[in-house]
C-alpha positions in Angstrom: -7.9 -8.9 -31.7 -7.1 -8.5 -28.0 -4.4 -10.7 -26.5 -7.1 -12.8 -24.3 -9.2 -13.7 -27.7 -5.7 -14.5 -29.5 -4.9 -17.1 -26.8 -8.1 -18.5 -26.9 -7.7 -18.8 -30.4 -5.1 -21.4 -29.7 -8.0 -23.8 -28.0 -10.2 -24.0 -31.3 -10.5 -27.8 -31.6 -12.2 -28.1 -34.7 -9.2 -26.5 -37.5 -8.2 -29.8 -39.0 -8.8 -32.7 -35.8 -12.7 -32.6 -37.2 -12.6 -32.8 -40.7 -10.3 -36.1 -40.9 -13.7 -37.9 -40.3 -15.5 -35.7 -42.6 -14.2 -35.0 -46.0 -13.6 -39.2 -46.9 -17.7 -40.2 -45.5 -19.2 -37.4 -47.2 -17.0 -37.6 -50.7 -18.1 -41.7 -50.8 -21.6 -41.1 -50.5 -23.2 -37.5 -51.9 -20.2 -36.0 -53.4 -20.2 -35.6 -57.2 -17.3 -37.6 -58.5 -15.7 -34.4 -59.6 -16.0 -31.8 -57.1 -14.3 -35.3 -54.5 -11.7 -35.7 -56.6 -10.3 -31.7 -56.8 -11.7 -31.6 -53.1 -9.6 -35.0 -52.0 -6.4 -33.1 -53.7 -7.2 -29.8 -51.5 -7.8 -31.8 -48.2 -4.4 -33.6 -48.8 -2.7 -30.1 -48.8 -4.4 -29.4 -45.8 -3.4 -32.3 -44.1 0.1 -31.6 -45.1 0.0 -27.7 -43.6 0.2 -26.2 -47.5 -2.2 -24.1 -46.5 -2.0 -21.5 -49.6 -1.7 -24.0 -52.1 -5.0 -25.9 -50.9 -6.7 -22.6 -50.6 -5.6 -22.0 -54.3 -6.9 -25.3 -55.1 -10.2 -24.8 -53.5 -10.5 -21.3 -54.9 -9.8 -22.6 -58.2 -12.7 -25.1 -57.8 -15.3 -22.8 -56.4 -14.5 -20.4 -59.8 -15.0 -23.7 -62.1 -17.9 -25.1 -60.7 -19.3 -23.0 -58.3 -22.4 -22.6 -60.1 -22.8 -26.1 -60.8 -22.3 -27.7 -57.6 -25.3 -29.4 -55.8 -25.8 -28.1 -52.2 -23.9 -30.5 -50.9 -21.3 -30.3 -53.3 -20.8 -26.2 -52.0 -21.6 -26.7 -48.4 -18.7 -29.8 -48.2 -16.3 -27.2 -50.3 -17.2 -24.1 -48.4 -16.5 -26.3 -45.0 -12.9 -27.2 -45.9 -12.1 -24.0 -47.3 -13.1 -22.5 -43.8 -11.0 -24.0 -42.3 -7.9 -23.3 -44.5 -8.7 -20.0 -43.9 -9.1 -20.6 -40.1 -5.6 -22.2 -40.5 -4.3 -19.2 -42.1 -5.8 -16.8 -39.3 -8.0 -15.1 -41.9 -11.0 -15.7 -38.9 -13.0 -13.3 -41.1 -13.0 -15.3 -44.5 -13.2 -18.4 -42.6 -16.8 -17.4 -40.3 -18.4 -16.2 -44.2 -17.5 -19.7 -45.1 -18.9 -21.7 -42.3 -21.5 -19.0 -41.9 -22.7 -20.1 -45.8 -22.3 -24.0 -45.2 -24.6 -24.0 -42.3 -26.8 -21.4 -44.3 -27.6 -24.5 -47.5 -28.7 -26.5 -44.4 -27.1 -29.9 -47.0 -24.6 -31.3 -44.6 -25.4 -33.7 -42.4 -27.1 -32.8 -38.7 -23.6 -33.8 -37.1 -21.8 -31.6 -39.6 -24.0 -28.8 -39.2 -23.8 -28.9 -35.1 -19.7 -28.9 -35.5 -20.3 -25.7 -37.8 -22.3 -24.2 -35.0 -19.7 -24.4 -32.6 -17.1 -23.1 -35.3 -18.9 -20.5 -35.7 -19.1 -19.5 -31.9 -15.7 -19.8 -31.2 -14.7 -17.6 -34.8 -17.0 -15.3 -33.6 -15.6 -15.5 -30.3 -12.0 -14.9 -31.6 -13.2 -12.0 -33.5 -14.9 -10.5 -30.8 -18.0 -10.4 -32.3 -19.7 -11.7 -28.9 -23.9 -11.3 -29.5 -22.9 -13.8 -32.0 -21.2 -15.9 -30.5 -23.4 -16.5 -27.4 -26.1 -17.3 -29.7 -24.3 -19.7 -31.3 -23.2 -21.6 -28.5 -26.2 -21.6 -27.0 -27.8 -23.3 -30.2 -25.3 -25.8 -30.4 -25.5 -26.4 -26.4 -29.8 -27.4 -27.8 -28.0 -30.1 -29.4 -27.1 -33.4 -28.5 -23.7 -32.5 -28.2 -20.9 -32.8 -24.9 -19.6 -29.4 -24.3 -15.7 -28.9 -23.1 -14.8 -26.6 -19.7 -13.8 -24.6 -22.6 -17.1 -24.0 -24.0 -18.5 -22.9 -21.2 -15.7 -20.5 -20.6 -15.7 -18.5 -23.8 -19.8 -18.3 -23.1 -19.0 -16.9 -19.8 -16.4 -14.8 -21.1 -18.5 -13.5 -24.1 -20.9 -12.5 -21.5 -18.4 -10.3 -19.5 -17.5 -8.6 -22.7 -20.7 -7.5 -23.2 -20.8 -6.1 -19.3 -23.4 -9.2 -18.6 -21.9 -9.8 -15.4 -24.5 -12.1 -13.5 -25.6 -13.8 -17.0 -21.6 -15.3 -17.0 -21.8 -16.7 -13.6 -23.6 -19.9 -14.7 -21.4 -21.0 -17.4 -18.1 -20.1 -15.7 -18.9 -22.7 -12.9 -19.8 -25.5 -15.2 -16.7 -25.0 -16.7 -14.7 -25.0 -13.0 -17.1 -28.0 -12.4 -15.8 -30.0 -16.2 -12.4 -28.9 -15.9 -10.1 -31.8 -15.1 -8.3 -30.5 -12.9 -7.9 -26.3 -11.5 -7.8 -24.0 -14.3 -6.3 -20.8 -13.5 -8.1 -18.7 -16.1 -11.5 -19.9 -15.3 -10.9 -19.1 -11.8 -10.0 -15.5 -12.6 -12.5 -14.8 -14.9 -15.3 -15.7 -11.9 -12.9 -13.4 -9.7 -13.6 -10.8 -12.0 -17.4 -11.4 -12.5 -18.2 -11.6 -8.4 -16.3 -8.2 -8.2 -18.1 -6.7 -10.8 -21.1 -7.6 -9.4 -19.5 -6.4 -5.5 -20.4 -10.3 -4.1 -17.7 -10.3 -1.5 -18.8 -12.9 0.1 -19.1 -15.0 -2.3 -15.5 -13.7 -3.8 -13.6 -13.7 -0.8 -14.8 -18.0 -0.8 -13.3 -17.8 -4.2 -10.0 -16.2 -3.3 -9.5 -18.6 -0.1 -9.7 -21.6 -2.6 -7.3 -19.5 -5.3 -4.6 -19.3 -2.5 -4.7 -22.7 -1.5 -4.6 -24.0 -5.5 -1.8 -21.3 -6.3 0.3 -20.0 -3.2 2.9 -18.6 -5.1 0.6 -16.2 -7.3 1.2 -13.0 -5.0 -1.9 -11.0 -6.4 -4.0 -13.4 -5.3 -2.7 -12.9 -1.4 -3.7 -9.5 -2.3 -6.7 -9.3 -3.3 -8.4 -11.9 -0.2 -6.2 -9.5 2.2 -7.9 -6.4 0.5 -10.9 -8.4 0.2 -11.1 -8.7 4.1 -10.5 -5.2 5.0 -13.1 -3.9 3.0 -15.2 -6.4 4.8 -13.5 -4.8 8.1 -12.1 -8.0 8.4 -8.9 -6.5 9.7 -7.3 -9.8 11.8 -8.4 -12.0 8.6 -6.6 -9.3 6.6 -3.4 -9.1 8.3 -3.3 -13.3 8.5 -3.3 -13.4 4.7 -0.6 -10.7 4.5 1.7 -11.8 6.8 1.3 -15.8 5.3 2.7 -13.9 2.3 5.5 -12.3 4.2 6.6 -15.8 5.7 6.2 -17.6 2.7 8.4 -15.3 0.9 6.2 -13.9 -1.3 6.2 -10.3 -0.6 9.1 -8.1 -1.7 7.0 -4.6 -2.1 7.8 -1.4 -0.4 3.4 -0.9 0.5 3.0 -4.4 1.1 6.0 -4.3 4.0 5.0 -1.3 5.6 0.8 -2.2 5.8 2.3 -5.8 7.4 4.3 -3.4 10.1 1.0 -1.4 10.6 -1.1 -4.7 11.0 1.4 -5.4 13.9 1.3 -2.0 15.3 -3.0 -2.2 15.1 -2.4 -5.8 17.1 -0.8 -4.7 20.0 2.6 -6.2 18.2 4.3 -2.7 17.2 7.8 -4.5 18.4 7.6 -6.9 15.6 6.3 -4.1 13.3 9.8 -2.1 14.0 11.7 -5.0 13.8 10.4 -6.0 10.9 10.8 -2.2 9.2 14.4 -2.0 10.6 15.0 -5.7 8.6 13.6 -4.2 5.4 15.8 -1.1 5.7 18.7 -3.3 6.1 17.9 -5.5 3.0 17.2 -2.1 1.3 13.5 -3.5 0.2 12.3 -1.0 2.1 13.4 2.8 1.5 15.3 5.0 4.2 12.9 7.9 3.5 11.1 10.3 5.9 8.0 8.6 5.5 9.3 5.1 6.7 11.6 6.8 9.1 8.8 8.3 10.7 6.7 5.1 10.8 9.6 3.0 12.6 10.4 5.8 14.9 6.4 5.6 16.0 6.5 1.9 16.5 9.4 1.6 18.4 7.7 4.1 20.8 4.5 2.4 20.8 6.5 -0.5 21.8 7.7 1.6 24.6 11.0 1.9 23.5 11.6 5.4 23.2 15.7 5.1 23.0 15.4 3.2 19.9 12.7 5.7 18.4 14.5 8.8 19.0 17.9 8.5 16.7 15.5 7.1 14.0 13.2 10.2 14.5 16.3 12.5 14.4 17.5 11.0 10.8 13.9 11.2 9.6 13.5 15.4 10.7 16.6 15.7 9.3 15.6 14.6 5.9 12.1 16.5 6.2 11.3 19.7 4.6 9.3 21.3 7.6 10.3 21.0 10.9 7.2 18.9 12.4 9.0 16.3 12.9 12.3 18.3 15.0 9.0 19.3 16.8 8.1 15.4 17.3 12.3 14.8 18.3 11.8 17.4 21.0 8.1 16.2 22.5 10.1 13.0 23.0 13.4 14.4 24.3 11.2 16.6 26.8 9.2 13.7 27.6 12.6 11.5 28.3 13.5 14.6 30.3 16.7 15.4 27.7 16.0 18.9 27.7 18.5 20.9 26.8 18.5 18.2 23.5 15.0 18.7 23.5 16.0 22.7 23.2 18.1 21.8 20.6 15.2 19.8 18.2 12.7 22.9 19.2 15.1 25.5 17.9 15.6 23.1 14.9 11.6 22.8 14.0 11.7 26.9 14.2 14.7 27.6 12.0 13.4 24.4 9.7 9.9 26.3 9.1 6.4 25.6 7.3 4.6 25.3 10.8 1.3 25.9 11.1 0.5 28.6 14.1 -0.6 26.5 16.4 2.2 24.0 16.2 4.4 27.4 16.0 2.5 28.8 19.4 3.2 24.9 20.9 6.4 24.7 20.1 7.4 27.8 21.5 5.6 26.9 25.1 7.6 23.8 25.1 10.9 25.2 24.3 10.4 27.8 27.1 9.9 24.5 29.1 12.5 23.1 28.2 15.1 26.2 28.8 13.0 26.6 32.6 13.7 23.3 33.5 17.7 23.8 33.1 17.5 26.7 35.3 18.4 26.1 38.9 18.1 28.8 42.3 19.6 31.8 41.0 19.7 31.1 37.5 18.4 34.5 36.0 19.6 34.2 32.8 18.3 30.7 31.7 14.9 31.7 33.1 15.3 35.0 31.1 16.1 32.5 27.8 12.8 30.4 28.7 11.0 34.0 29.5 12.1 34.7 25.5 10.3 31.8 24.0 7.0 32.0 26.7 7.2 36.2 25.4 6.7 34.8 21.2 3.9 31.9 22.7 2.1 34.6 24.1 1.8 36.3 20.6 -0.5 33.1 19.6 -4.2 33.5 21.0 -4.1 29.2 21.6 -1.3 29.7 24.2 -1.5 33.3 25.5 -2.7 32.6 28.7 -0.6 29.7 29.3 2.5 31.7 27.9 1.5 34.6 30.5 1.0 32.5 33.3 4.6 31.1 32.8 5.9 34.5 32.6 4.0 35.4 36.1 5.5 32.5 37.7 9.0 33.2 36.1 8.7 36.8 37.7 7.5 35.4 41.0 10.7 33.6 41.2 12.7 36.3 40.4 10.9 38.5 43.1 11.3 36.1 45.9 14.9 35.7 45.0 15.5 39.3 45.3 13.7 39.6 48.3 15.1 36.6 49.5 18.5 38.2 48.9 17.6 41.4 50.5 16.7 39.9 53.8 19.6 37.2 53.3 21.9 40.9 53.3 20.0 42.7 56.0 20.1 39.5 58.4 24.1 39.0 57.0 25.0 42.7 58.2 22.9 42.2 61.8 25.1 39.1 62.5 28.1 41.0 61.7 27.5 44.1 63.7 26.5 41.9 66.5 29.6 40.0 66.3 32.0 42.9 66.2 30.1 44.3 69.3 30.5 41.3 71.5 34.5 41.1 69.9 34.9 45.1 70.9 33.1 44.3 74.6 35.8 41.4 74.9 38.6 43.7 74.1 37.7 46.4 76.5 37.3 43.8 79.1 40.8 42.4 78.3 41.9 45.8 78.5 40.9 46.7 82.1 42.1 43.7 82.8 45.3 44.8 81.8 46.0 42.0 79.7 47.8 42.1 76.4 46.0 43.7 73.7 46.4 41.7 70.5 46.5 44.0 66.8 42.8 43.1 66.0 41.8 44.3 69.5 44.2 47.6 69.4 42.3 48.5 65.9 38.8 47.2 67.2 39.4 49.8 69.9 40.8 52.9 67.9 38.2 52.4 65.6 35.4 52.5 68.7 37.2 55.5 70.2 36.8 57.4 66.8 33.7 56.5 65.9 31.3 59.3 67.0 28.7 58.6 69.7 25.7 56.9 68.9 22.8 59.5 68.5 25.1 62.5 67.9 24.4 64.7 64.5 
């Protein structure tokens, strides 16, 4: 017996409540004096909860006069004895009883009707669920006033039997007779208007389960899923984050979809603040995964400071070195490059890189080695020149990798030619300037004035020097 038909079990009304009316009325007027008297005695055990010991008793009568009996005399008999067996959860012995009473048609019309609806809810309990619906729906032909209940194990006989729209009916007379909310007769139409995909109609449901029962989590869950299947995305995020606030969520999946909601409505500062709570209160696990998506918000919310150390942690934990490729985009970007030299490096030695992340990774690290080089700086343009020489091994950055290497020569030409000139025009000025320093020497020395020692050697120098033009 499934735990569902064992709880329902619990609700059959008729085990001893309607015979206490039955058993005295029938024995004073169509009983045989005999069969009331041994049938008074087993009735009195029942009332008393000795079950076995009224089923002996009843056994013991049906064996001694069984064949004797009038109609009445068996049906009245088989009726109690049904229900000591009911009372003893043998459901089985107790439905062939009832099932036999009804079947001699001797009991009175209200007796019969009350062994109709024992019947359906025995064979209810026993899962036997054709049955069942046909005898409820006989005893419903009656003049008869049916419980919440009733309807509910007629809807729910028709879901067993995959009967989807048929339970719909009975299910909301029985939300319409209850008293007051019943949880299970709200869950079983859940289950119905999602077998039968009426979302619509579902989500309505869930809205009202919310509002009855705020503090049933699942509930919140299903209208938010309800609404994003319906791409009802704000709806969907307003039912998750009531949740949040009122406490209710405490799951890893449930905290990190509430900090994509805010991220999907322009709120990805609350989403990070919200992650970097979690991780604190350790409901929310300092993984790659969660490290990633905090690092992302906090740069969708622009702050780029805050995403960085987080994105470090989380490459750092990573197998592959995507996201040391990720740390340095966002340290080139923040112009940190020689950090942003460091992560590149990183994502190469880290591996399992596809090529073309491989063939990007290596134009950026050449970018970010060429802008630490300043005028002059041949060997950190040579480093960048190393990583723009293994991007143009990749057919997705060749020509980009080649044109940084022309321009990288280019530099180093002009600089060389820049220095030759610098040189040339370096040794003009000097040999003009020693001339003019010789022509004031000779003129000091016609003057006759005193030579001084740079002006002696100027001249010495002059007077050794060979003419100009001579071989």
């Amino acid at each position: 017996m499934s735990l569902q038909s064992k709880k329902l079990l619990g609700s059959l009304i008729f085990l001893v409540a309607s015979l206490v009316a039955v058993v005295p009325v029938a024995s004073a007027q169509s009983l045989s004096q005999n069969v009331a008297v041994d049938l008074l005695a087993a009735y009195e055990l029942l009332e008393e909860e000795k079950f076995q010991q009224a089923l002996t008793k009843l056994n013991e009568l049906m064996a001694r006069r069984g064949d004797t009996m009038t109609p009445f005399d068996r049906a009245s008999v088989l009726q109690i004895r049904g229900s000591v067996h009911v009372n003893m959860d043998n459901l089985s012995e107790g439905l062939d009883d009832f099932a036999a009473a009804l079947r001699l048609g001797a009991l009175p019309d209200d007796q019969n009707e009350r062994l109709r609806f024992n019947l359906a809810q025995l064979y209810f309990a026993t899962e036997r669920y054709e049955e069942a619906i046909r005898f409820f729906n006989q005893w419903l032909e009656g003049d008869v006033q049916p419980s919440a209940n009733t309807f509910f194990m007629l809807s729910a006989s028709h879901y067993h039997l995959n009967q989807y729209r048929e339970g719909l009916a009975p299910i909301d007379r029985a939300i319409e007779l209850a008293e007051e909310p019943t949880r299970r007769y709200y869950e079983l139409k859940n289950v119905l208007l999602n077998q039968l995909g009426m979302d619509a109609e579902r989500t309505q449901l869930m809205k009202q389960m919310v509002v009855l029962w705020p503090d049933v989590l699942s509930f919140w869950r299903q209208l938010s899923a309800l609404y994003l299947d319906q791409e009802m995305e704000l709806e969907s995020f307003g039912v998750l984050e009531s949740a949040y606030l009122a406490g209710l969520i405490e799951a890893e999946s449930d905290i990190t979809l509430l900090a994509q909601f805010y991220s999907s409505f322009n709120n990805p500062h609350r989403g990070a603040k919200l992650i970097e709570e979690e991780l604190e209160r350790g409901r929310v696990e300092r993984n790659v995964d969660n490290l990633q998506l905090l690092s992302q918000l906090w740069s969708q919310a622009r702050e780029h400071r805050r995403a960085i150390p987080v994105l470090r942690e989380a490459a750092g934990l990573s197998e592959t070195g995507t996201l040391y490729f990720r740390l340095g985009q966002a340290l080139l970007a923040d112009e940190r490059n020689e950090d942003a030299e460091v992560a590149f490096e990183s994502a190469i030695e880290t591996g399992g890189l596809p090529d073309a992340t491989l063939a990007e990774i290596y134009i950026l690290l050449g970018t970010a080695r060429f802008n630490q080089s300043g005028p002059g700086d041949r060997a950190q343009r040579q480093a960048a020149d190393r990583a723009f020489a293994e991007a143009e091994r990749f057919a997705s950055t060749r020509s980009q990798a080649r044109d940084w290497r022309t321009y990288i020569r280019a530099i180093n030409d002009t600089e060389s030619r820049q220095a030759i000139l610098e040189r040339e025009q370096s040794e003009r000025l000097a040999a003009a300037a020693a001339d003019r320093f010789l022509q004031s020497c000779r003129a000091m020395q016609i003057a006759g004035r005193e030579l001084t020692d740079e002006c002696r050697r100027a001249l010495e120098q002059a007077a050794d020097a060979p003419p100009t033009g001579s071989n």
